[in-house]
C-alpha positions in Angstrom: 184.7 -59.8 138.1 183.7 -62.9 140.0 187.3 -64.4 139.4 188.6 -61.3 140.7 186.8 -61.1 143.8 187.5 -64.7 145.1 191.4 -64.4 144.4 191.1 -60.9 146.8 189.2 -62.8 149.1 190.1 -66.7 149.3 192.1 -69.3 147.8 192.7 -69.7 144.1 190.7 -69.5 140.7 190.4 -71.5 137.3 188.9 -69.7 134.6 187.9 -71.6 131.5 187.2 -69.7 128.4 186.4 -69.6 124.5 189.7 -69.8 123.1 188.9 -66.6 120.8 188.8 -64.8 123.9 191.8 -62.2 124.2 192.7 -62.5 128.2 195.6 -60.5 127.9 196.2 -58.2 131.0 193.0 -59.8 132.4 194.0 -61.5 135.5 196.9 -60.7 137.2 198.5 -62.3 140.5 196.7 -61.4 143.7 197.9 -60.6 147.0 195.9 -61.0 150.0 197.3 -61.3 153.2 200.4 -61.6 152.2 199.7 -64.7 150.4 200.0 -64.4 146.4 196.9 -66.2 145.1 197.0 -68.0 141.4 195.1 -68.2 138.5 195.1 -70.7 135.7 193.4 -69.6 132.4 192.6 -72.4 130.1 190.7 -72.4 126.7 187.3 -74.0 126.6 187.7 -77.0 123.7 185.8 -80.5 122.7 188.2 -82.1 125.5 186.3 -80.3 128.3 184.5 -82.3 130.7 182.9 -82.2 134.5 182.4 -84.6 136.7 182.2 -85.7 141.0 180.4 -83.5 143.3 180.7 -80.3 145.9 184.1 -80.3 147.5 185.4 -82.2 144.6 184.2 -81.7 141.2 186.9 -83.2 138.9 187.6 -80.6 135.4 189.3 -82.2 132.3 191.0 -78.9 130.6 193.5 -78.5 127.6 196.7 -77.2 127.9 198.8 -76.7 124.7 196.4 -79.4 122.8 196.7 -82.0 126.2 194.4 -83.0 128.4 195.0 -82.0 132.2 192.6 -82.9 135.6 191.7 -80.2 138.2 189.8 -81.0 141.5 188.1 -77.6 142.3 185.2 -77.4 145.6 183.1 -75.0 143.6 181.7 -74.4 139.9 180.1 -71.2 138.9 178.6 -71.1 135.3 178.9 -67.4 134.0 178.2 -67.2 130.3 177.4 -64.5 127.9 173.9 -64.4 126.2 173.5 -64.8 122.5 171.3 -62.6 120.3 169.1 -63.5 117.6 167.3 -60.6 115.4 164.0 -61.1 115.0 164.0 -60.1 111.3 161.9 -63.2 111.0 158.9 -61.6 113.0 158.5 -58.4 110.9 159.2 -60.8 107.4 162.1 -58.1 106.7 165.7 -58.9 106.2 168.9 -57.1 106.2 168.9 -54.3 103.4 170.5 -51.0 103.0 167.3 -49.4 105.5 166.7 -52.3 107.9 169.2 -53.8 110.7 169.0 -55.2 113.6 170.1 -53.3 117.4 173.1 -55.0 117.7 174.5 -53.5 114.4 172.9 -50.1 114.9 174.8 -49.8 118.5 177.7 -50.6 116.4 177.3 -48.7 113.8 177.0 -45.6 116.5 179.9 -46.9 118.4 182.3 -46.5 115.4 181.4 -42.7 114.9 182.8 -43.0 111.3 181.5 -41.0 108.0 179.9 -44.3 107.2 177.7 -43.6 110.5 177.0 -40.0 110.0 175.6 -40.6 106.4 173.6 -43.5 107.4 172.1 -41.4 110.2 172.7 -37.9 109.9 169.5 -35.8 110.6 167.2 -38.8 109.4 164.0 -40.4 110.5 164.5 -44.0 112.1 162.2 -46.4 113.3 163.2 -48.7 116.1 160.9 -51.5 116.7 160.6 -53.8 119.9 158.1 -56.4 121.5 155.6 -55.4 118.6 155.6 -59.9 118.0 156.4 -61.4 121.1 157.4 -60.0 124.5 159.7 -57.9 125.1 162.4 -57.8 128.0 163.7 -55.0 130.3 167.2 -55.1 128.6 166.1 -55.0 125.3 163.3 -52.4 126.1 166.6 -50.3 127.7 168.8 -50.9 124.9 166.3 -49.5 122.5 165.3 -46.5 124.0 169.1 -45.5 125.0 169.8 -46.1 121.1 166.9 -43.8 120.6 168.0 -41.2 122.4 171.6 -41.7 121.4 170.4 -41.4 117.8 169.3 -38.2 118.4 171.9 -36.7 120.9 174.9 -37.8 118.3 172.8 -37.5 114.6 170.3 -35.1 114.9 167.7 -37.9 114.1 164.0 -37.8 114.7 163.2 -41.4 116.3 160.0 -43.2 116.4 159.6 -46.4 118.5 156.9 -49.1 117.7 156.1 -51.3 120.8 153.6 -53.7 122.4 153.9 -54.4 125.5 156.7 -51.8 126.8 158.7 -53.0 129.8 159.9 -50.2 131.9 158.8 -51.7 135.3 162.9 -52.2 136.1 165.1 -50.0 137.6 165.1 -46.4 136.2 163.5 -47.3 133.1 160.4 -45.2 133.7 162.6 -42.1 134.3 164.3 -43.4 130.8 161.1 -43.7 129.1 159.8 -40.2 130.1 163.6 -38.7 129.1 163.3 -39.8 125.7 160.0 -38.9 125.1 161.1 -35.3 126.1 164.2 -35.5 123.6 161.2 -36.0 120.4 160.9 -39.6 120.6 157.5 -40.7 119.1 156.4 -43.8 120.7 153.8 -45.6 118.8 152.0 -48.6 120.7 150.4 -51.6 119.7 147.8 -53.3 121.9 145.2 -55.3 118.9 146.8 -54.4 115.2 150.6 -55.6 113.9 152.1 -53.1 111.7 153.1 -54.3 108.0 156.7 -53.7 107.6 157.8 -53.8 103.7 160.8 -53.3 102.2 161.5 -52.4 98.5 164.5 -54.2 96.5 166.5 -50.7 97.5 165.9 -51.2 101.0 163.4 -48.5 101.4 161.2 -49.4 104.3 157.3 -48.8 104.5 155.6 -49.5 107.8 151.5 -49.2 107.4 149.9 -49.3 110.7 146.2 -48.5 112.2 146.1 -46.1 115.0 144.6 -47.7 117.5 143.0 -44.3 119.0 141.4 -42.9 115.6 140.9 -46.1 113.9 142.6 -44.2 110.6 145.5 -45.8 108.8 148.6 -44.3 108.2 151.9 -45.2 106.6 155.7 -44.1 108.3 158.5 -44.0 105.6 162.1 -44.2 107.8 165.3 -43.6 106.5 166.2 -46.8 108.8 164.4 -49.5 110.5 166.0 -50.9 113.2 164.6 -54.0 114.8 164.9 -56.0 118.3 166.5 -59.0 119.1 165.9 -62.3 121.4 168.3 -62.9 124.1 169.1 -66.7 124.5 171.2 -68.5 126.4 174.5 -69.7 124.7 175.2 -73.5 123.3 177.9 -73.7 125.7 175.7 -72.7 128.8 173.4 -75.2 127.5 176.0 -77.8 127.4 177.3 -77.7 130.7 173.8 -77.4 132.3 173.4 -81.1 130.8 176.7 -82.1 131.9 176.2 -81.1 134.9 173.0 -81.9 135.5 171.8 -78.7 136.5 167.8 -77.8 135.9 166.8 -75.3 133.4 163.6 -73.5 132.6 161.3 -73.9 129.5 163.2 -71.0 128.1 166.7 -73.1 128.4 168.6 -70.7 131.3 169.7 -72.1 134.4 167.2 -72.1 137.2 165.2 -69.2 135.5 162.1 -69.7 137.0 163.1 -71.9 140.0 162.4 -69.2 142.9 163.4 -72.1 145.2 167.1 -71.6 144.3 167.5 -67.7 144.1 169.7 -66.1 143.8 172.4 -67.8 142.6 172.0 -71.5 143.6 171.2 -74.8 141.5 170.2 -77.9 142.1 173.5 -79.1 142.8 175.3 -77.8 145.7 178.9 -76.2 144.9 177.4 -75.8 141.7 176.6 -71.6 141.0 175.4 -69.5 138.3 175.0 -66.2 137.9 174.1 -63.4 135.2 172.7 -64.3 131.5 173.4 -67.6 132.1 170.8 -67.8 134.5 168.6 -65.5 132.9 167.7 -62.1 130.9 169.5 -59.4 133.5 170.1 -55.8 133.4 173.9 -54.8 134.6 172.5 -54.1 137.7 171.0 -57.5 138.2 174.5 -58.9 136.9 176.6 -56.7 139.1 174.2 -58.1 141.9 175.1 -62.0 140.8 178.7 -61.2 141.6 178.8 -60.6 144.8 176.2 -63.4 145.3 178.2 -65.6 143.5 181.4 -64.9 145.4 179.8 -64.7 148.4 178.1 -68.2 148.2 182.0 -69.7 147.5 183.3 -68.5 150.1 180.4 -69.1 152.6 180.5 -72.8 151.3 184.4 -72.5 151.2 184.3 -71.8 155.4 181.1 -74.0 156.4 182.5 -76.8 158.4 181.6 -80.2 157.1 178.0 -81.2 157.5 177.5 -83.8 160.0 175.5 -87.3 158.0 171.7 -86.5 159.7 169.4 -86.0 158.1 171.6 -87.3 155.1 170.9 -90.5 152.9 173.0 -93.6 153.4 173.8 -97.2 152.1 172.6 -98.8 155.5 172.5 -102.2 154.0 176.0 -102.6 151.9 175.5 -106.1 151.6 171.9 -106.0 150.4 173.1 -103.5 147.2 172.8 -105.0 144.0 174.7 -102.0 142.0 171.7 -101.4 140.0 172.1 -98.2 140.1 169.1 -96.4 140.3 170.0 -94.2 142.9 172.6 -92.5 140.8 170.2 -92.6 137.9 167.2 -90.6 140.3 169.4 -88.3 142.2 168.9 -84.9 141.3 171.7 -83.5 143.4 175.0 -85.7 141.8 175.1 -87.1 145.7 175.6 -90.9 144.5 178.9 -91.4 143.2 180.8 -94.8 142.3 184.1 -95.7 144.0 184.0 -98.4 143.2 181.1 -99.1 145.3 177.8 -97.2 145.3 178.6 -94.2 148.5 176.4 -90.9 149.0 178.3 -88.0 149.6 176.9 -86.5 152.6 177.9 -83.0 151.3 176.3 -83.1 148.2 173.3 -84.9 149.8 170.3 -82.4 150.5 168.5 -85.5 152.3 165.3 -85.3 149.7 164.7 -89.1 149.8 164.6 -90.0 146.3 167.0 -92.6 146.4 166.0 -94.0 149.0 162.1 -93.9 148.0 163.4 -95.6 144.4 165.3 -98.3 145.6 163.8 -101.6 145.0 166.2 -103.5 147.5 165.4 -100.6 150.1 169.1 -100.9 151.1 169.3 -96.5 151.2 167.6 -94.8 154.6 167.8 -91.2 155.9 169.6 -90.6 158.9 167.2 -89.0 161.3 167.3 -88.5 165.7 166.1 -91.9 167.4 
């Protein structure tokens, strides 16, 4: 989406992919202003590598199993999550009564016999957040499958929580729609039920009510359990490549509020969606337009003038030691051949020049 928004706008697009990825009939040319914009698809390989700064970040790509160079002013880093069942949490595995959201969407998604048997006017427990915090997407996720469940199968859902999280938008209104369809919603505040399941696959959660103090034990059909959204290995990857700053859960800038929306420590450098954190689709369709938007703002910004901007003021003093392009957090030192600070890049913090033991770096400021 963000692709197609900067080739109706301005200028033209790389996209860089996993080569599994079928882009057929995904991008075509562009016209705007009579002017037909281009697109270059390439697959995302060991050979790819990042490097240089805003205004001229270099790309190393493979084409046909060679390596080819791009210059490109901007980068914006817009991954897919990756889910992780959290089988491990309730001690259950995958059996014939337990699976995990991801395959229980799918299974309903297929609408084959298979489906209707599994699910067919049967009692199915979903559980979420119950160890560990939930999100808002997972909290969504489960109760639309809930309510799905029973729309499409006649099922009788129940769904064991902690913590619920419907403080996002519309996800109160969800809650209180599924509790109207006969979802049972069964919260946990100070007791973890036991979930055990038989060499058939025959699931038996025991739980305390937390009101009466009585134990009880809930027999369903199916068990479905929540999942952990993390960020991918590749998002990962290029945040160390690049140098970008991630938070202690591994997305980009997650809990940086310094650089919302979509902004990183490095300038020309964007990211958007589950790469930068756990996002409903509004929150994502939000990053698009931010994302673009921040392009093509930088894209027609005139070139900063160098105050206020770090500078080698004493050449001849410089030793090459190179601890200004170790310290900078911004990729503003480059080498060519000499050590120069791009003013662009440059955000003026005074690291370099605070770290430099010949002292040969200054800030330009007014006289």
């Amino acid at each position: 989406e963000i692709a197609e928004v900067l080739l109706e706008s301005e200028g033209d697009v790389i996209v860089a992919m996993p080569p599994n990825m079928d882009d057929t009939g995904l991008f075509d040319a562009v016209t705007s202003g009579g002017k037909a914009r281009k697109i270059e698809i390439f697959p995302l390989t060991g050979s790819f590598s990042c490097g240089g700064s805003v205004g001229r970040f270099r790309l190393t790509l493979n084409e046909n199993g060679k390596p080819v160079t791009r210059t490109v002013s901007s980068i914006i880093i817009a991954d897919d999550i990756v889910r992780k069942p959290n089988f491990s949490h309730y001690n259950v595995a995958v059996s014939k009564g337990v699976m995990s959201l991801s395959q229980a969407y799918e299974t309903i998604e297929s609408g084959s016999d298979a489906a209707k048997k599994m699910f067919w006017g049967k009692k199915i427990a979903l559980v979420t957040g119950v160890v560990g915090e939930s999100n808002p997407v997972i909290t969504e996720e489960v109760m639309r499958c809930a309510l799905e469940l029973q729309r499409a199968f006649n099922c009788q859902t129940y769904i064991l929580t902690g913590n619920l999280k419907v403080a996002g938008n519309g996800l109160e209104a969800l809650y209180r729609q599924s509790k109207k369809a006969g979802t049972v919603y069964m919260k946990f505040t100070k007791t973890i039920p036991d979930i055990q399941a038989d060499k058939d696959g025959r699931v038996t959660i025991t739980y305390i009510d937390e009101i009466i103090r009585e134990t009880f034990k809930l027999n369903p059909d199916v068990t479905v359990i929540d999942e952990t959204l993390e960020p991918s290995a590749f998002s990962r990857d290029l945040s160390k490549m690049l140098e970008i700053d991630t938070g202690p859960d591994g997305f980009c800038q997650s809990d940086n509020v310094h650089r919302a929306t979509v902004f990183t420590n490095r300038k020309g450098v964007f990211v958007t969606g589950f790469s930068r954190s756990v996002q409903t689709k509004g929150m994502r369709q939000a990053d698009v337009r931010s994302a673009a938007l921040a392009v093509l703002n930088l894209y027609k910004k005139p070139p900063e003038s160098k105050m206020g901007k770090a500078e080698i003021a004493f050449a001849g003093h410089c030793v090459g030691c190179l601890t200004c392009f170790r310290s900078c957090p911004h990729g503003a030192i480059s080498l060519t051949p000499r050590v120069a600070v791009d003013p662009l890049a440059c955000e003026g913090c005074g690291i370099c020049a605070a770290e430099c033991p010949r002292f040969t770096i200054k800030i330009n400021v007014p006289d």
